[in-house]
C-alpha positions in Angstrom: -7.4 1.5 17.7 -5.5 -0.9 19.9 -2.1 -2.9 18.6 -4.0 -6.4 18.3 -7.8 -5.0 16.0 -7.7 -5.0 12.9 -8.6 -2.4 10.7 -10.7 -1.9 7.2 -10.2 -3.5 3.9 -9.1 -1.4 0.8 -8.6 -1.8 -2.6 -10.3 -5.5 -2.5 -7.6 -7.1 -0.5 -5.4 -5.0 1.5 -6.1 -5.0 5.3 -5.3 -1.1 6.8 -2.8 -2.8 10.3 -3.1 0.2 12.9 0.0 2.0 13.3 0.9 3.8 16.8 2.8 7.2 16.9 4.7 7.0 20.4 6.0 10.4 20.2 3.9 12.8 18.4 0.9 14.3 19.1 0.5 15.0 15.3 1.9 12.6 13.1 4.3 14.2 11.2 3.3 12.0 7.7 1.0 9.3 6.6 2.3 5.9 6.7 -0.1 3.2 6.5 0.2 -0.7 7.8 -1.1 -3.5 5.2 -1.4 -7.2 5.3 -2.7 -8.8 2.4 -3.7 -12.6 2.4 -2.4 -15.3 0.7 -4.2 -15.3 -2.7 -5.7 -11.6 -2.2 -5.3 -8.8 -4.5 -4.8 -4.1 -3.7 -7.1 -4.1 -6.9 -6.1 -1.4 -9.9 -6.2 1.9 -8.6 -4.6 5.4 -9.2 -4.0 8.9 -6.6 -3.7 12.1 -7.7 -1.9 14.4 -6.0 0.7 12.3 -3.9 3.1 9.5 -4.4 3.6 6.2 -2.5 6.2 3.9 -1.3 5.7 0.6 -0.4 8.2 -1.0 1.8 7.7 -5.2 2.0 8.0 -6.4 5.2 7.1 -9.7 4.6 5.8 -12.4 2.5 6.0 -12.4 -1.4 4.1 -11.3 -4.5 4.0 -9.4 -7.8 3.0 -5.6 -8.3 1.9 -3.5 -10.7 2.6 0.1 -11.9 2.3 0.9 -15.2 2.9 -1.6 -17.3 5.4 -3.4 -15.2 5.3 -6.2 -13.1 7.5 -6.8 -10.7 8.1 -9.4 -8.4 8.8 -8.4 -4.8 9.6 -10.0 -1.7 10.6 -9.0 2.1 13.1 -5.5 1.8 12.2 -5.0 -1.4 10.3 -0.7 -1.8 8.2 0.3 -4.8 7.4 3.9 -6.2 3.7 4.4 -7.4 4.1 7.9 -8.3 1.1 9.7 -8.8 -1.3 9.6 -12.4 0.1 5.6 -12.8 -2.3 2.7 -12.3 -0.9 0.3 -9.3 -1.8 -3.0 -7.5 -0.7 -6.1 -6.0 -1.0 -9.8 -5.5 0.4 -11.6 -2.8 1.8 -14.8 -4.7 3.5 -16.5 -1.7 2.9 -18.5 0.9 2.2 -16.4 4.0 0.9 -13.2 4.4 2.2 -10.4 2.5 3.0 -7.3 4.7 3.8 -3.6 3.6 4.6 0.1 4.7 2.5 2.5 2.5 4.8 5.9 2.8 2.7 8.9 1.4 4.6 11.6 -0.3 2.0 15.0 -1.0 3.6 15.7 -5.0 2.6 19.4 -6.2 -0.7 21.2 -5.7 -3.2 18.7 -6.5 -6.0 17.4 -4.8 -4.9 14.0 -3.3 -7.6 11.3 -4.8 -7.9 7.9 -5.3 -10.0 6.3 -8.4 -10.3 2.7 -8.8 -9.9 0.9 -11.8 -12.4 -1.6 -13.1 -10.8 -4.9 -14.2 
């Protein structure tokens, strides 16, 4: 996937950006690109099996893990360990970009359930 396509929608709202390794044949660990829209929710969803870390890059909004809700902005990074419920909406202005940093945690099965509203 070239630098300017864009890729598939998840979670209701978040936009999968392509991401290039430069340097390795293999990547060496999943990080994911996301833009999500002005207005747009990541609906409620929950992994088994790994951890993520979302880096913002850009924009504003408010996420959700557990039963907190935190607002975030540009260099802000949130934990969604695994077994916690987790979303986002983008409350800003502009679009809301983030790194998605995947962390394997234990022996589990990595799975992903969403979670009706």
């Amino acid at each position: 996937m070239s630098a300017g396509t864009t890729g598939q929608v998840l979670h209701g709202g978040a936009q999968r950006r392509p991401i290039r390794w430069v340097n390795a044949d293999v990547a060496p660990m999943t990080i994911s690109r996301y833009c999500v829209a002005v207005g747009e929710t990541v609906s409620m969803h929950v992994h088994t099996g790994k951890a993520e870390y979302w880096v913002v890059l850009a924009g504003e909004g408010v996420v959700s893990v557990g039963e907190q809700r935190i607002a975030v902005r540009e260099g802000d990074v949130v934990v969604t360990p695994p077994l916690v419920p987790h979303g986002l909406q983008n409350t800003g202005s502009e679009p809301l970009e983030f790194l998605n940093l995947v962390q394997p945690i234990g022996d589990a099965a990595i799975t992903t359930t969403e979670i009706a509203p």
